[in-house]
N, C-alpha and C positions, 0 to 999 in steps of 0.2 A: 504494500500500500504506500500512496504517495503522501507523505501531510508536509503542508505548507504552513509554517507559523512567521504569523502577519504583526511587526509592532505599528502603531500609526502616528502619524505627525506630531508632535507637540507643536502647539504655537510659539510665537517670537513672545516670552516672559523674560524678568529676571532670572529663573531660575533655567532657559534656554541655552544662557550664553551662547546664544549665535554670532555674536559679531566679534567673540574671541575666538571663536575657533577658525577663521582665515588667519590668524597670528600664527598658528601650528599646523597648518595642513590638514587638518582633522575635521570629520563630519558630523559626529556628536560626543556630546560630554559623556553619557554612561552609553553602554549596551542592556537591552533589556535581561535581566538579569530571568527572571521569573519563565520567562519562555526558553530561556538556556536549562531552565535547570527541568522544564516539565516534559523539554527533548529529552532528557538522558532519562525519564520516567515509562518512556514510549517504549515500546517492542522495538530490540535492537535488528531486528530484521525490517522493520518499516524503512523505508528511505526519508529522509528529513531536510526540508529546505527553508531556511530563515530571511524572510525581507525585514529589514529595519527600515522603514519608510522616511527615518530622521538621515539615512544613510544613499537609500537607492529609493529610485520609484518600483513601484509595484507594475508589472506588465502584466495583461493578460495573456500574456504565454506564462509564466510564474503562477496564476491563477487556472489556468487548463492543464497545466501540468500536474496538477493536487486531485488525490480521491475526498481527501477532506482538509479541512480549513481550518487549524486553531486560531485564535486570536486574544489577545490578551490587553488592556489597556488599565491607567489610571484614568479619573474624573475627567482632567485638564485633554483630554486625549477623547472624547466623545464622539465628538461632529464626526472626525474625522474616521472614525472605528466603524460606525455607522456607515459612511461613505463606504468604506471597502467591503462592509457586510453585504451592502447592497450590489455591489460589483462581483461579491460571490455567489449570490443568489441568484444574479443573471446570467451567470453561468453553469449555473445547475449545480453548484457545488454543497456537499452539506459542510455547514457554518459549524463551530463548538465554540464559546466564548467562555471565557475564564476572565480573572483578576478582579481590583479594586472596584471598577467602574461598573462591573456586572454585577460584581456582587452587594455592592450597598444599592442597586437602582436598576435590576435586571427589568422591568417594566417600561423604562424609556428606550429600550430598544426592539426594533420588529428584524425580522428576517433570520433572527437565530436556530439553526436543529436543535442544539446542544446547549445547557448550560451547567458548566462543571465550576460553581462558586465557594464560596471559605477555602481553605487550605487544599494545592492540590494531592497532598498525602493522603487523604482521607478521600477525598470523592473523585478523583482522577481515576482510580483502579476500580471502583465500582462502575463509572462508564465502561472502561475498558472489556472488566468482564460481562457488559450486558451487550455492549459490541458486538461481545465475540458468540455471543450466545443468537447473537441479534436480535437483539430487546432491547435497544437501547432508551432511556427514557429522556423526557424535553427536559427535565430540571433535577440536579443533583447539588443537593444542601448536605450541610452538617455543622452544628454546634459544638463538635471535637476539636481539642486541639491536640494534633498527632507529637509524637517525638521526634523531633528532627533530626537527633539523631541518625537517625533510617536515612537522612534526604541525603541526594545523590550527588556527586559534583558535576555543575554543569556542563552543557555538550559545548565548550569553548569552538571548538575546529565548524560550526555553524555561523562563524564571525569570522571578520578581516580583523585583527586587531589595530591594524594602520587607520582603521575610519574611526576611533576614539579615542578619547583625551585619559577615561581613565576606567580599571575594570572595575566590579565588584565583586562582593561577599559580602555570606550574611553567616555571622555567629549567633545572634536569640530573633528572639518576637516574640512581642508583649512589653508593657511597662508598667513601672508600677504604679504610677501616679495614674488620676483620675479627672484631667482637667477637663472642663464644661463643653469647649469644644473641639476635644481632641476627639478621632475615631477610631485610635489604636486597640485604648481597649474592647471595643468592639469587634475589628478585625482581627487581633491575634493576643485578647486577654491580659490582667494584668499579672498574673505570674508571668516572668520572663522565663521562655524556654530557652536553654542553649543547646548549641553542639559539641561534643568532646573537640578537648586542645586537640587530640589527633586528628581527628578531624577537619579540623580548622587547616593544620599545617600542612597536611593532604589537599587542600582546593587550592594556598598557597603554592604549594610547591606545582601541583597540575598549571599553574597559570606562566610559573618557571619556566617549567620545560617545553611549553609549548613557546616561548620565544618572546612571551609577554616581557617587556621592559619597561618602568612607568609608573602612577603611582594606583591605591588601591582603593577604594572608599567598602569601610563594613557597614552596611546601609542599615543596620537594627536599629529601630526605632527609641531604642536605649541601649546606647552599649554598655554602659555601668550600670544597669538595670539590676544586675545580680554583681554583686563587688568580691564576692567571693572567688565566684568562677569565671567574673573576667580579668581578674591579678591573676590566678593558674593559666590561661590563656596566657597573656600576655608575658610570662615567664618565659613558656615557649616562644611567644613569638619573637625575644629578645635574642634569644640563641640563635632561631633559624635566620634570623636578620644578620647577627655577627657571623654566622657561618657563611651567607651569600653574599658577604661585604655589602650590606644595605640598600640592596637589592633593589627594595619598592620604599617611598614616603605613602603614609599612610593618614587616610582624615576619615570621620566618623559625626554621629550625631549625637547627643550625651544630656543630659541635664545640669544645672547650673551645680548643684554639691559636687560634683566633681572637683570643683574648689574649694572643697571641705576637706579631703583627702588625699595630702602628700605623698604618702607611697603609689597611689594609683595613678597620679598626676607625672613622678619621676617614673614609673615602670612605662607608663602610654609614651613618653621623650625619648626613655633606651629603645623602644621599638622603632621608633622614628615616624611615632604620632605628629604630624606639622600643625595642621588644622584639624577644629572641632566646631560643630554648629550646636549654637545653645540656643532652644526658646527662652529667649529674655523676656518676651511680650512687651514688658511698660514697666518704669518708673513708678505709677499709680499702685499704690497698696490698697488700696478700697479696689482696685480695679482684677487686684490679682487675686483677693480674697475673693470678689465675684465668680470668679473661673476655675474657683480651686486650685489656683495656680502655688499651694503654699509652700511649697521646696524651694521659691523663689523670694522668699519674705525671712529668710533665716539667717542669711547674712546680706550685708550692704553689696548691690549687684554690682557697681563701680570696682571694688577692690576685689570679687571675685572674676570678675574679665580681665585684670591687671593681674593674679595670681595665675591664672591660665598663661597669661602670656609670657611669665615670668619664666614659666616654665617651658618655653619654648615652643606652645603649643598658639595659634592665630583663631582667634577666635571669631567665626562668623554667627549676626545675630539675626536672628528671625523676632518681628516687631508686630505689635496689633495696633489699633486704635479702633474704635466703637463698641465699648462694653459699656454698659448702662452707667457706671461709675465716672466714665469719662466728662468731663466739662469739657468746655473751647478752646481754655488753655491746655488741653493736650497736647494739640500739636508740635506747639513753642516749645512744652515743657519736654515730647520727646526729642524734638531738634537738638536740645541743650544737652538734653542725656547721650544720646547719641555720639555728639561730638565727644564731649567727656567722657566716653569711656574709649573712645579711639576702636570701636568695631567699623571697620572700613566696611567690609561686606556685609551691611544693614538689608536684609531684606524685611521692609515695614508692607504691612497689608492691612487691608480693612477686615475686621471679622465678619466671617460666613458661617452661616451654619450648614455644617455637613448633615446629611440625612443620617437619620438615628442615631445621632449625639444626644445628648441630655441638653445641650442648648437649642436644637433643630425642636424638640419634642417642650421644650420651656415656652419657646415663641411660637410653635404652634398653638400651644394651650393658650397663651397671650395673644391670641389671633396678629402675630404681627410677622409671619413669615410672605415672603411676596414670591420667589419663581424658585426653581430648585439653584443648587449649585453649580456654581461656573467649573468648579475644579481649581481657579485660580484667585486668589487672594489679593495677589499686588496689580491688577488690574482695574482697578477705578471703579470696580462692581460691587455689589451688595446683594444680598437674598431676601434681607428683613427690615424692619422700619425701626429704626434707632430713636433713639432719646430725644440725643439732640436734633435730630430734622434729619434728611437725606441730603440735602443740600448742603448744611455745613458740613457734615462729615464728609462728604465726596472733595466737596472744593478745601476743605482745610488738607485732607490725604494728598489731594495734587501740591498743595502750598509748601506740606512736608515733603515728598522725594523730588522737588525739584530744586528745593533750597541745599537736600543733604547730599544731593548729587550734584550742584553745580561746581566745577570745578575746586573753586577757591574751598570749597567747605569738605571737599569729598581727599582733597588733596592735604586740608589740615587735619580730616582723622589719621591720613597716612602716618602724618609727622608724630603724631600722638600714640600712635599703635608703636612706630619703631622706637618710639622715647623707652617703651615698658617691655619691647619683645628681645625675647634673648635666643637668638636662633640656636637648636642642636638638631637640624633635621641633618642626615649626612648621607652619603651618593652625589655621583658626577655629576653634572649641569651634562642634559640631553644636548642634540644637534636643536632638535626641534625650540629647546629656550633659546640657542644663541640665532637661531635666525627670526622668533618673535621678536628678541627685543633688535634685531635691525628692522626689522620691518616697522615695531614702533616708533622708529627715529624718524620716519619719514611722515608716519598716519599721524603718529600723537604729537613728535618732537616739531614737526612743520606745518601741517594742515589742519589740528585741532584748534578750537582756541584754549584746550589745556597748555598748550606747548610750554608757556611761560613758565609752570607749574610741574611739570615733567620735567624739564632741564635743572629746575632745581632742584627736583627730591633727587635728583640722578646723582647731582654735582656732591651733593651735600652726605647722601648714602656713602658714595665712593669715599671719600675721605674719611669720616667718621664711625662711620656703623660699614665695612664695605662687606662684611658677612652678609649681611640684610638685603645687599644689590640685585638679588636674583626676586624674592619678594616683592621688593619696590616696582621692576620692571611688571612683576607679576600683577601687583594693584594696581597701576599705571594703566596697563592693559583692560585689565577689567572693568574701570573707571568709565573709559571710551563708551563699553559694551550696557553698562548701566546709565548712562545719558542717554542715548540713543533709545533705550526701551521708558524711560523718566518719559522725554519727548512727547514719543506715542502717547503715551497713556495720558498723558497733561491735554495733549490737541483734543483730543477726544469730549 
């Protein structure tokens, strides 16, 4: 049998970086991880062919060449899912859909045979065996959360690795915390599952040998979610890092205590943890008590993104604005935070509610939800009728990322971040960085109007901080790439 697994577009977002990746040659940031890993689940006798649609177009020769059609997507990723469902269907193809998108919302979409949702551990091999029995049925649920353990290392040789910036892995799912609008633990619960360190160093080392060079993102939804067993992790991953001479730089996504914990901060630096993305949300404590946000109310959030950084680790922040606690001075009051704490890579968004969160299900009961969700946050959209009006909070959100991204302001968190980071990420500087940052000399250093502001964090790194020089190029860069999407979304 032929199975074609289809990922589809993501839009031009913040979280896209489309206009960094002509600096590197590269035609997306990640590879779809979840359809790499649900090929090596398939019968190794099937034949197996992957379109990444952020990488190649999809042909209909690639679609006639399929007995059947998986497809997988996130929320942000709909339209376009849809699009290609419909291009399977007109070709007679039977459709199966899986992921994020189907599974909180399998009702907004038509033309599906197959719907294999929650983990596919668990409900993937019940299709499978009704397939084969040929009973297959329209919809396969389950409220199990499997052992991942069992899960398999993905079918990597389904990908170029030349078309992406960086691979993945996943060590847990689930976390423990319980915020208002978060949908984790919905999707994969708050116990954090893990996978054995052998484990782990097994999908490592497969990504070795297969010729992967570059860095690695562990996409868990908490990687310190379990501290116990992700310092045992991380023990090993310290060896196999000193063994391959530091092989991969490594970034993740964590929670803010993480800057509670010294040893777990020095063990993630020996591994050659560079970056961590933390939900910061806001400044406002009325606002984080609202959301249940309170792992972030225990210590002052300023000195724990300055302890992060101390440690060598760049800290990217994920921002909200419109929780019912928010007044108008929001805005101002994030801009100021923002600056002050030097997270360069600010991704601020409006709160949405995602479908069957406990805040989608809040504003429903408060009859104030208005269209489902976009999937995207930092987009200028909204679901639900705010406090303060729709108005102020739309145009104050524009007022915020086009202040925090205008040059002058985006270029003094740079200065603020390298004042507090203390670089120990270690591995050679790729081809691919020495010819971004020429190519930045020409887009950013001449034709922006950062230029003025590029030449100086350049001048000023190299003499001073010149460890930090490859960084600097690297926010420089990305700077570009968040103007341009600020832009859009501002015109609108």
């Amino acid at each position: 049998m032929n199975i074609l697994l289809v990922y589809p577009k993501y839009p031009n977002t913040f979280w896209s970086f489309t206009h960094i990746l002509k600096f590197i040659s590269k035609k997306a940031a990640f590879p779809p991880l979840g359809l790499l890993t649900v090929a090596s689940m398939l019968p190794g006798e099937w034949e197996k062919r992957l379109v990444d649609v952020n990488v190649e177009n999809l042909e209909d020769g690639d679609i006639a060449w399929a007995d059947m059609v998986f497809i997988s997507a996130m929320v942000v990723q709909e339209e376009d899912a849809q699009k290609i469902i419909d291009r399977c269907r007109a070709q007679g193809k039977t459709v199966v859909a899986g992921g994020p998108a189907f599974t909180i919302n399998q009702k907004k979409f038509s033309g599906v045979d197959h719907f294999v949702l929650n983990e596919a551990e668990v409900t993937l091999p019940r299709f499978l065996k009704d397939l084969e029995d040929k009973h297959p049925k329209p919809v396969y649920k389950s409220t199990k959360r499997p052992d991942i353990t069992k899960t398999p290392v993905p079918l990597w040789s389904l990908i170029n690795f030349r078309d992406y910036v960086t691979m993945n892995v996943q060590f847990s799912r689930g976390c423990p915390f319980n915020c208002e609008f978060c949908d984790i633990p919905l999707m994969n619960g708050s116990n954090p599952r893990t996978k054995t360190p052998g484990q782990m160093i097994k999908e490592i080392q497969s990504l070795y040998d297969a010729g992967w060079r570059g860095s690695i993102f562990i996409v868990d939804d908490n990687f310190i979610g379990n501290k116990v067993k992700v310092k045992v992790l991380l023990h090993h991953l310290v060896e196999w890092q000193k063994a391959h001479k530091y092989a991969y730089k490594l970034l993740t996504e964590a929670s803010t205590n993480l800057a509670e914990d010294d040893e777990l901060m020095k063990l993630m630096s020996a591994a050659n943890f560079h970056k961590v993305f933390l939900g910061i949300e806001t400044p406002n404590l009325e606002s984080l008590e609202e959301c249940s946000k309170h792992q972030n109310t225990r210590k002052d959030l300023a000195e724990s993104v300055r302890t992060i950084h101390r440690n060598g680790m760049q800290v990217m922040g994920g921002f909200i604005v419109g929780f019912d606690s928010d007044k108008e001075s929001i805005f101002e009051t994030q801009i100021q935070f923002i600056q002050k704490i030097g997270v360069v890579t600010a991704m601020v968004g409006i709160l949405n509610a995602l479908p069957q969160t406990r805040l989608y299900k809040r504003l429903k009961a408060e009859g104030r939800l208005l269209s489902d969700f976009t999937g995207e946050n930092t987009d200028g959209t909204l679901n639900f009728i705010p406090r303060m009006g729709k108005k102020k909070l739309v145009e104050g959100y524009k007022k915020l990322i086009s202040t925090i991204y205008a040059p002058d302001q985006y270029y003094k968190r740079i200065d603020t971040f390298l004042r507090h980071y203390r670089p120990t990420v270690k591995g050679s500087i790729a081809l691919t960085d020495i010819a971004a940052f020429i190519r930045s000399m020409w887009s950013i250093g001449v034709l922006s109007k950062a230029r003025f502001h590029y030449w100086k964090l350049l001048v000023k790194t190299f003499f001073t901080n010149n460890s930090a020089f490859p960084i600097a190029v690297e926010l420089a860069i990305a700077g570009l790439h968040f103007d341009r999407v600020t832009s859009g979304i501002v015109c609108v």
